[in-house]
N, C-alpha and C positions, 0 to 999 in steps of 0.2 A: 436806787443804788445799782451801779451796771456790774459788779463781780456777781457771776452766779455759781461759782464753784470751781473756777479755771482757773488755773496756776498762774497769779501773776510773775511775771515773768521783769528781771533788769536786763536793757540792750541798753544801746550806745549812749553815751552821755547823760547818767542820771536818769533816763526814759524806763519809763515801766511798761509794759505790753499784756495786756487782758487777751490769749488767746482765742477765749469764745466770742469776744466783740468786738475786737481785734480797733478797740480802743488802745490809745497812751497816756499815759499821766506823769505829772513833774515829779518825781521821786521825795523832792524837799516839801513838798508842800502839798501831794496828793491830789493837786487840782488835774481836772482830763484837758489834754493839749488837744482833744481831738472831738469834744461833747462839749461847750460853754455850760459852765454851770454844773456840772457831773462831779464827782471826787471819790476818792477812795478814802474812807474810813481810818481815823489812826487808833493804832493798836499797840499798849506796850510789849516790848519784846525781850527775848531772852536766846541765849544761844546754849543745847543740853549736848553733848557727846554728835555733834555735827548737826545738829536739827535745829532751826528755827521755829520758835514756842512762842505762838502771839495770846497774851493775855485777854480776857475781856475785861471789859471798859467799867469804872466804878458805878458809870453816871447811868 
């Protein structure tokens, strides 16, 4: 798994940006445009007084 605690980050067109691995990933689908076979994890989410609050996973 390539986040290692870096603030994924959204730029231009749906792109996500891992600043420590200075990886991309498709935003819809989490796959990395820039590692074959890499992905980010999906997370359910919630939005609390400005914050983004990602749940962990049931499974």
């Amino acid at each position: 798994m390539p986040h290692a605690g870096g603030e994924i980050r959204l730029i231009d067109g749906g792109v996500l940006l891992c600043p420590l691995h200075f990886w991309t990933f498709d935003s819809a689908s989490g796959d990395c445009t820039s590692m074959p076979g890499e992905r980010l994890l999906f997370r359910q989410v919630s939005v609390s007084n400005g914050r983004l609050i990602a749940f962990e996973s049931d499974k």
